[in-house]
GUDREN-494038 format. One record per residue (C-alpha): residue number from 1; residue in one letter; z negated, y, x negated. Coordinates in nm, 2 decimals, always signed. Example, Ala and Ser with C-alpha at 12.3 -4.5 7.8 and 13.67 -1.06 7.14 Angstrom:
// GUDREN-494038
NODE n res w v u
NODE 1 a -0.78 -0.45 -1.23 $
NODE 2 s -0.71 -0.11 -1.37 $
END
This chain:
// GUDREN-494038
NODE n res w v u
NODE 1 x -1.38 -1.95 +1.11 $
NODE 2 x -1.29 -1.99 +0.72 $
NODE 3 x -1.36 -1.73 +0.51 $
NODE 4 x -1.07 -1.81 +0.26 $
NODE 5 x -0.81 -1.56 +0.25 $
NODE 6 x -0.46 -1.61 +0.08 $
NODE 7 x -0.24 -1.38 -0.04 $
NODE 8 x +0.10 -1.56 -0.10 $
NODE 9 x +0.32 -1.37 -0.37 $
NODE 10 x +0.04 -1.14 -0.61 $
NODE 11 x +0.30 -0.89 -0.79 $
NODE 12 x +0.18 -0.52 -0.81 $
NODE 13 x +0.10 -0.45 -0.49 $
NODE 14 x -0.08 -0.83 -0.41 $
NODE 15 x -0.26 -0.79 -0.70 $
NODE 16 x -0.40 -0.44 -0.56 $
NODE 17 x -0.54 -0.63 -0.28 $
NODE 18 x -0.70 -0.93 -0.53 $
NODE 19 x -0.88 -0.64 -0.70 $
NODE 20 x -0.99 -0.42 -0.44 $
NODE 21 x -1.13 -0.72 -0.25 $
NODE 22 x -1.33 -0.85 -0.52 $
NODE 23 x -1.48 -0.55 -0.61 $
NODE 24 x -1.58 -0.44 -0.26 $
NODE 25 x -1.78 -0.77 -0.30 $
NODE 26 x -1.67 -0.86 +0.10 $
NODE 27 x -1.48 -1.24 -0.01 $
NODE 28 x -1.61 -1.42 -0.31 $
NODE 29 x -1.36 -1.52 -0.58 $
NODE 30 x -1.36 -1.84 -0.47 $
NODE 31 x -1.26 -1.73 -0.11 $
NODE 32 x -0.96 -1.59 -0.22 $
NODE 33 x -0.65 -1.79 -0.35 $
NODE 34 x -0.31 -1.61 -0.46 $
NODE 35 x -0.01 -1.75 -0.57 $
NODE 36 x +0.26 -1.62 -0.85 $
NODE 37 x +0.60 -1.82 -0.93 $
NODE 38 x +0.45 -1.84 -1.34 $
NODE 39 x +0.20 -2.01 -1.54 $
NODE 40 x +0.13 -1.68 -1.72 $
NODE 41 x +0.07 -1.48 -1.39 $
NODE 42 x -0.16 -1.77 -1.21 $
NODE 43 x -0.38 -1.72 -1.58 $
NODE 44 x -0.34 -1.36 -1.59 $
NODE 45 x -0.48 -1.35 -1.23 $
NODE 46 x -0.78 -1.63 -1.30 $
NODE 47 x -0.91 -1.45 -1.58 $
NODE 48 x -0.89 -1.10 -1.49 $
NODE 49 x -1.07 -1.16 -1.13 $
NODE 50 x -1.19 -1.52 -1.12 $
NODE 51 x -1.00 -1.61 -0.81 $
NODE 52 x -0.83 -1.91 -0.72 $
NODE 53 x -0.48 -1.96 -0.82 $
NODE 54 x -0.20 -2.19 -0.74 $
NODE 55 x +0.21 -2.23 -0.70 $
NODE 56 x +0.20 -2.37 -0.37 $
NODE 57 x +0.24 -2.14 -0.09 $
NODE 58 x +0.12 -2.40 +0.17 $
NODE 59 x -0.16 -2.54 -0.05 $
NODE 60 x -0.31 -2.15 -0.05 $
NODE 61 x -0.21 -2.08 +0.34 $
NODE 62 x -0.41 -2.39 +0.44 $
NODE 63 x -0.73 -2.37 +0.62 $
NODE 64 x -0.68 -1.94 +0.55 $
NODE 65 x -0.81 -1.72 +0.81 $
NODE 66 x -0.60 -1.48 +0.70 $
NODE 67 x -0.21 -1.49 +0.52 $
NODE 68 x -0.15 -1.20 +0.32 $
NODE 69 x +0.24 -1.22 +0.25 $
NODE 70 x +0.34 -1.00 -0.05 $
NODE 71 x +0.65 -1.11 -0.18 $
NODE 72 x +0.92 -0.90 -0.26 $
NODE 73 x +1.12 -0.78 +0.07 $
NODE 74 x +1.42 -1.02 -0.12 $
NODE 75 x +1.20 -1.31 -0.15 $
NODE 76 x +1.04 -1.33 +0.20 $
NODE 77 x +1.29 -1.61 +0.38 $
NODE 78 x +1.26 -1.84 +0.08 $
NODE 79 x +0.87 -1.80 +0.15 $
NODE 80 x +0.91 -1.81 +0.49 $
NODE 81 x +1.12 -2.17 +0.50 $
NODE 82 x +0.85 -2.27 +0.28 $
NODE 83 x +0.58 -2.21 +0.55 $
NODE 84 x +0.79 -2.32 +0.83 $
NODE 85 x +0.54 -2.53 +1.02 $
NODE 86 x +0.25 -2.49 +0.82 $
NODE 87 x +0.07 -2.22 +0.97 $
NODE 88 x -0.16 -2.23 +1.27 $
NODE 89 x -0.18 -1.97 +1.63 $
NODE 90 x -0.56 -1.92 +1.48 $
NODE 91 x -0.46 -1.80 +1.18 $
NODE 92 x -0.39 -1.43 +1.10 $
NODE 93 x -0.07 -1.35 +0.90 $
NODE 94 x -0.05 -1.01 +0.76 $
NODE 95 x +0.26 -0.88 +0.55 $
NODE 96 x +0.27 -0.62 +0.36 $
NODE 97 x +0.64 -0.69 +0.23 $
NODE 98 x +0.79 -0.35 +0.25 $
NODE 99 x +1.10 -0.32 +0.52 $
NODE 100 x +1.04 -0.67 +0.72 $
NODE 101 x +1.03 -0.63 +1.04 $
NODE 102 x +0.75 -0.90 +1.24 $
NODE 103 x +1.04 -1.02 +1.44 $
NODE 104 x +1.17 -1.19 +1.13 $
NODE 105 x +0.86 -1.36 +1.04 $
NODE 106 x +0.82 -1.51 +1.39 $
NODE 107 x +1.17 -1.64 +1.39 $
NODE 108 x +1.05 -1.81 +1.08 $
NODE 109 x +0.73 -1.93 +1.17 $
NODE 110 x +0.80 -1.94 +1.57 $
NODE 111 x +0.48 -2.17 +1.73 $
NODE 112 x +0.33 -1.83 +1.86 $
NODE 113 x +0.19 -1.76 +1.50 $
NODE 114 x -0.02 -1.41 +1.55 $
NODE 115 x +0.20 -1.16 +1.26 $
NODE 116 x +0.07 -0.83 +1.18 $
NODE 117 x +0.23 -0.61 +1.01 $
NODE 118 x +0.11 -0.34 +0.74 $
NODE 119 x +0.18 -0.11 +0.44 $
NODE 120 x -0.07 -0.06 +0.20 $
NODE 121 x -0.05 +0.13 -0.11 $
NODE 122 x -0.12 +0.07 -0.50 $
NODE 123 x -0.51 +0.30 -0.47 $
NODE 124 x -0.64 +0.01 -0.24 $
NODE 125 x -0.76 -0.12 -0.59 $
NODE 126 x -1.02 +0.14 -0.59 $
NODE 127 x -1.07 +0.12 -0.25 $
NODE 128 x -0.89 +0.46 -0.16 $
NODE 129 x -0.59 +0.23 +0.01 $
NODE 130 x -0.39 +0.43 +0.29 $
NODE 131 x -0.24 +0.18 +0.58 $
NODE 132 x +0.00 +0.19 +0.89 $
NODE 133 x +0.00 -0.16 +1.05 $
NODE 134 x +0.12 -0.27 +1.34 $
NODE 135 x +0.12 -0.59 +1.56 $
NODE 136 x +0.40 -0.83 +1.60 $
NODE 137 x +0.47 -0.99 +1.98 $
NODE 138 x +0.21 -1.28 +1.94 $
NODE 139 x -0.10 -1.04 +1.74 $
NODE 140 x -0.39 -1.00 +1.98 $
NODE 141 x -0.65 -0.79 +1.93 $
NODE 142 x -0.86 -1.02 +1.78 $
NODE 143 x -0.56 -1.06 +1.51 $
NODE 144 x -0.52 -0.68 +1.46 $
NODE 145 x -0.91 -0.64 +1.38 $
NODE 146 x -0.91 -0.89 +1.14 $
NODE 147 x -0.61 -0.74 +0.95 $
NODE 148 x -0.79 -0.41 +1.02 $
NODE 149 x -1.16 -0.56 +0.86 $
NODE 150 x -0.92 -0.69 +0.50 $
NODE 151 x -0.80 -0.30 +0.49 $
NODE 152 x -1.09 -0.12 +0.55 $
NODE 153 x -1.25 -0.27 +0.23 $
NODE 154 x -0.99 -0.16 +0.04 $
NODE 155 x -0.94 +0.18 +0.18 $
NODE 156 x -0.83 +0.29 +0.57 $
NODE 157 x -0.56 +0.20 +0.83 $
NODE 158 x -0.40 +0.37 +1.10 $
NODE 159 x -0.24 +0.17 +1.41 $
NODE 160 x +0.12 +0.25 +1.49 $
NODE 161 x +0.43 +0.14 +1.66 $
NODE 162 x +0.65 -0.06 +1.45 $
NODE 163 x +0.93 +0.17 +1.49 $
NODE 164 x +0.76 +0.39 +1.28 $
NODE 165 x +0.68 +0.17 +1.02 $
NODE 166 x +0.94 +0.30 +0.77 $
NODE 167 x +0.84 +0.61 +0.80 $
NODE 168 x +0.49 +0.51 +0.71 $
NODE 169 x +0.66 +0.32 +0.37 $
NODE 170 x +0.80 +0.66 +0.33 $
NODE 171 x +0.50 +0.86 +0.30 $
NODE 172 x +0.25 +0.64 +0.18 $
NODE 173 x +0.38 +0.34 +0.08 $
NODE 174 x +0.54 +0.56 -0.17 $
NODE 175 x +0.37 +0.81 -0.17 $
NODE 176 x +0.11 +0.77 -0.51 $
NODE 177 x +0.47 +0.75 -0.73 $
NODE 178 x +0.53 +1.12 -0.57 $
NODE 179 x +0.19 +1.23 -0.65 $
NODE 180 x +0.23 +1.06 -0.98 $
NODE 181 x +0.51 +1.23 -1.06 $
NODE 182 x +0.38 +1.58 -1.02 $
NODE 183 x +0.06 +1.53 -1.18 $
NODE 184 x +0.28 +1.44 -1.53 $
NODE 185 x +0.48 +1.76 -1.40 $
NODE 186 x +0.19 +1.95 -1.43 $
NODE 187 x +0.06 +1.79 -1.73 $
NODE 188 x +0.39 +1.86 -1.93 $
NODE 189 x +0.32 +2.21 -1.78 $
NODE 190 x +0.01 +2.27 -1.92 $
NODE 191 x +0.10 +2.10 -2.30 $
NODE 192 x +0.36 +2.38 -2.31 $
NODE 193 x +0.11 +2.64 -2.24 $
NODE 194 x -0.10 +2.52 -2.53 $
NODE 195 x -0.30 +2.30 -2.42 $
NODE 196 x -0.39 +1.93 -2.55 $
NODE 197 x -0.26 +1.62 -2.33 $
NODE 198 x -0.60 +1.51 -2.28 $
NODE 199 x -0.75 +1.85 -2.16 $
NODE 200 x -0.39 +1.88 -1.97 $
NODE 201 x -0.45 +1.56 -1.82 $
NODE 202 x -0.84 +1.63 -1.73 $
NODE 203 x -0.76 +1.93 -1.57 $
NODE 204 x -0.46 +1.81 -1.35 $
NODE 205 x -0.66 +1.48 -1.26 $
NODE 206 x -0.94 +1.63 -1.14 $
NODE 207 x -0.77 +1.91 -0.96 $
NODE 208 x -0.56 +1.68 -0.76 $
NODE 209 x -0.86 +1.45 -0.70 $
NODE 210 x -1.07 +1.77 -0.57 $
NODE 211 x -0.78 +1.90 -0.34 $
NODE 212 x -0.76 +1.57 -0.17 $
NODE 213 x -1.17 +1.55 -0.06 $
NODE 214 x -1.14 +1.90 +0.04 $
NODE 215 x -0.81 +1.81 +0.27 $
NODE 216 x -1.01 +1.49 +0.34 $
NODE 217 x -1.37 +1.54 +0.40 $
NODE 218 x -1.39 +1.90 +0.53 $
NODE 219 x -1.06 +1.83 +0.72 $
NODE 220 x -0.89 +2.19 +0.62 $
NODE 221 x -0.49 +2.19 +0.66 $
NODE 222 x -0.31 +2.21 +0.36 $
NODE 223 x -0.21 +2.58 +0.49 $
NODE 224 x -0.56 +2.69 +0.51 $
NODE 225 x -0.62 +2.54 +0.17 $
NODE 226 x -0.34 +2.73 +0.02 $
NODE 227 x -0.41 +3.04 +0.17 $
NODE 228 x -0.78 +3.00 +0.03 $
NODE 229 x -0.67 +3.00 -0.33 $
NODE 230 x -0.35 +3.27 -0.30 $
NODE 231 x -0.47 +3.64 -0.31 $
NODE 232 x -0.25 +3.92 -0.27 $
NODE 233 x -0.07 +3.96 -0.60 $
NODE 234 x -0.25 +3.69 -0.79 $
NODE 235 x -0.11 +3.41 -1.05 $
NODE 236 x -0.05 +3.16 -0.72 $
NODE 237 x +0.15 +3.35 -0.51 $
NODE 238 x +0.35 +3.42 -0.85 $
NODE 239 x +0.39 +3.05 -0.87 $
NODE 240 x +0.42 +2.98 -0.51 $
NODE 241 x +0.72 +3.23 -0.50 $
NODE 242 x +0.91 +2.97 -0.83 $
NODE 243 x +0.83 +2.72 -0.65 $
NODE 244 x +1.00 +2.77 -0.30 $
NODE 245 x +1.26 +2.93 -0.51 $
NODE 246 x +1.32 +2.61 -0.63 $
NODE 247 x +1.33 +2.46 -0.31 $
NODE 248 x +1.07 +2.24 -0.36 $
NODE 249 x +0.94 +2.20 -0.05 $
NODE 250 x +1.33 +2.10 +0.08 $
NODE 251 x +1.33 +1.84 -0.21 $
NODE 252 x +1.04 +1.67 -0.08 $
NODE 253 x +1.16 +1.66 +0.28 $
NODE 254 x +1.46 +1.52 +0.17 $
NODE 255 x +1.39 +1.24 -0.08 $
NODE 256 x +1.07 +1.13 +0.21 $
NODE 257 x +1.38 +1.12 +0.44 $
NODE 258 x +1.58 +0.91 +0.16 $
NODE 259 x +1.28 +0.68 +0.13 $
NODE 260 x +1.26 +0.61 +0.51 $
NODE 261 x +1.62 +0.53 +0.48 $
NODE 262 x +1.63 +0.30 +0.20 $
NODE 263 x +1.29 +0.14 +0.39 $
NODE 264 x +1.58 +0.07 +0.70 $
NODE 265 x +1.85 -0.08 +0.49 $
NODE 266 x +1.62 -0.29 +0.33 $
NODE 267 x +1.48 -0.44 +0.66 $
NODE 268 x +1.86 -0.50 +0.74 $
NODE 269 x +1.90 -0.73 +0.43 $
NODE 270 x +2.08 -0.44 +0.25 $
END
């Protein structure tokens, strides 16, 4: 089995993957080829990771094990007429454009070509990736562990139903620019309290990074967490209190709802 992998389409989100398996040291450079629609981006790509680069889809997709397709969900049937009867049943094809559904891709490619389908997000280039993927009509579980062995060096993966693939987008796919947003939140917060942006930014960093280990490692609900740090009249029940006030908690249900929605229309060309 080759050990070249391809990842067709290396915007934000491709090049995520590039990094993330180059340093985790599990493909070569030279194992990996990605592909760009400009000069500048091929380059970009070469020098910053050493990989192989080229314009061709089916020049990178031949001989692959493993097909990573990462184009935007508006570029996906221009790639996929482009591969039209290049691909092979022994290769592996594994999208992560947000919103397509594996029934597309196999109209596309047709020939029994094994599609698995996943959504990674942007922290697989420091190996802290979250996944959902799931496996198209022709995936076997040969085709699932192989798309399984490319995420875990870049982070973890859970296995769900397809149907619940937006809401995965939703949550995690999405999910650093929600976390992202609250950390400058909380960084503004602290620079009007006095404090420097870098100290802000320190503090707020660290915290967030803490919180998720403890959640993570010692497996404590979020609950249990909160209830740890709120005493009975203290500063974070004061802030708590604003907080639901505000109807925070609402606002996140809703726009994760939005997301989900917006992951649906998008899978329906919209």
């Amino acid at each position: 089995m080759s050990r070249k992998i391809a990842i067709l389409g290396a915007g934000k989100i491709g090049e995520a993957l590039v990094a993330g398996l180059v340093s985790s040291g599990w493909r070569k450079p030279s194992e990996i080829v990605a592909t760009a629609r400009s000069d500048e981006r091929l380059e970009a790509l070469r020098e910053r990771y050493g990989v192989e680069t080229t314009r061709s889809n089916v020049d990178a997709a031949r001989d692959a094990s493993v097909v990573v397709i990462a184009v935007k969900p508006q570029d996906i049937e221009e790639l996929l007429r482009e591969l039209a009867g290049a691909l092979e049943p022994s290769q592996t094809i594994l999208s992560i454009a947000a919103a397509i559904p594996t029934a597309l891709i196999e109209r596309h490619l047709g020939a029994q070509i094994p599609v698995v389908r996943a959504m990674p997000n942007t922290p697989a280039a420091v190996h802290e990736g979250m996944a959902g993927l799931s496996a198209g009509a022709h995936a076997a579980e040969e085709d699932m562990a192989r798309a399984e062995e490319v995420l875990s060096h870049l982070g973890r993966s859970v296995r769900v139903a397809e149907s619940y693939m937006d809401a995965v987008t939703a949550v995690s796919g999405s999910g650093p620019a929600y976390f992202a947003l609250l950390a400058e939140s909380m960084i503004e917060a602290g620079i009007l309290l006095g404090l420097s942006r870098e100290i802000s930014t320190d503090l707020v960093v660290q915290t967030m990074l803490g919180t998720a280990k403890l959640l993570r490692d010692e497996k404590m609900h979020p609950v249990e967490l909160r209830e740890m740090v709120t005493s009975p009249g203290g500063t974070t029940i004061a802030a708590i209190r604003e907080l639901e006030q505000a109807g925070v908690r609402a606002a996140f249900l809703n726009a994760i709802q939005a997301a989900m929605k917006r992951s649906k229309e998008l899978a329906e060309g919209g």
